[in-house]
C-alpha positions in Angstrom: -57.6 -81.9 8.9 -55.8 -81.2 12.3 -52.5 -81.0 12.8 -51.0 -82.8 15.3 -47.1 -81.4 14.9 -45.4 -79.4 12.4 -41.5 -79.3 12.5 -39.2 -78.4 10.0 -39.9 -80.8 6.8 -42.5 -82.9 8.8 -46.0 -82.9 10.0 -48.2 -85.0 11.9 -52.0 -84.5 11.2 -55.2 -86.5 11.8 -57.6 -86.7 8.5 -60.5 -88.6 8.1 -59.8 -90.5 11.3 -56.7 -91.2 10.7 -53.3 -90.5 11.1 -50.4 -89.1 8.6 -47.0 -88.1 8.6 -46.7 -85.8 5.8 -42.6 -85.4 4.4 -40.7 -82.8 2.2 -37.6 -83.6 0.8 -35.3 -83.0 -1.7 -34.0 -86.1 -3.8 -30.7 -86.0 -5.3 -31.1 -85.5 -8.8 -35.2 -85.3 -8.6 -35.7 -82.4 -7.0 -38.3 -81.4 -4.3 -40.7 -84.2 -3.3 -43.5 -84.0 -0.4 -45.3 -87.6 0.4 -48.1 -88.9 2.8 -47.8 -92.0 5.1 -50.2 -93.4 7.5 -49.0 -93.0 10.7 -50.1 -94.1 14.4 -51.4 -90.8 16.9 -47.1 -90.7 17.6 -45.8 -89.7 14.0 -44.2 -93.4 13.5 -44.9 -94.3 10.3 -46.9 -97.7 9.9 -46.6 -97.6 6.1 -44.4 -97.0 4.0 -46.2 -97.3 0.5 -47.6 -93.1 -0.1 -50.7 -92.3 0.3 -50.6 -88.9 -1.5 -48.7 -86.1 -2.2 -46.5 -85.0 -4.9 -43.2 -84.5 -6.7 -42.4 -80.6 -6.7 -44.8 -79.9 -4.0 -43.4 -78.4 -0.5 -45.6 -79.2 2.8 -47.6 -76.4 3.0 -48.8 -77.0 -0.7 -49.9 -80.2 0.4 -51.2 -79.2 3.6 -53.2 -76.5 2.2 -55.1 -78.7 -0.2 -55.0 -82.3 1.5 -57.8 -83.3 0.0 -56.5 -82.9 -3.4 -52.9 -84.3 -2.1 -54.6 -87.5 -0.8 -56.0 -89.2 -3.8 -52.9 -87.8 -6.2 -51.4 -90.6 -8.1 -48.1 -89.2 -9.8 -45.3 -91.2 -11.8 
């Protein structure tokens, strides 16, 4: 993994040759939530169904362990 950009909630990386936008936020009444979305090489996101990531996870969890984070399937 490389990372593109890293600001505040958001990162841009390039795994696997291709690229992400990975997203913490907090969801009223969920809590804490960090997702993964295919990106282009800008950060604009050209999916918006997840791709990984994880409910009670903050971004540098997920960016720590991408490979795990990439293939998580949560409910």
């Amino acid at each position: 993994m490389r990372i593109i950009n890293k600001k505040d909630n958001k990162a841009l990386i390039y795994y696997n040759n291709e690229f992400y936008v990975i997203s913490e936020s907090v969801v009223p009444f969920t809590g804490l939530e960090t997702l993964i979305f295919k990106s282009d090489a800008q950060g604009t996101i050209t999916d918006w169904i997840e791709v990984g990531g994880g409910k009670g996870l903050t971004l540098n969890e997920v960016m720590k362990d991408i490979d795990a984070y990439m293939t998580r399937r949560w409910g």
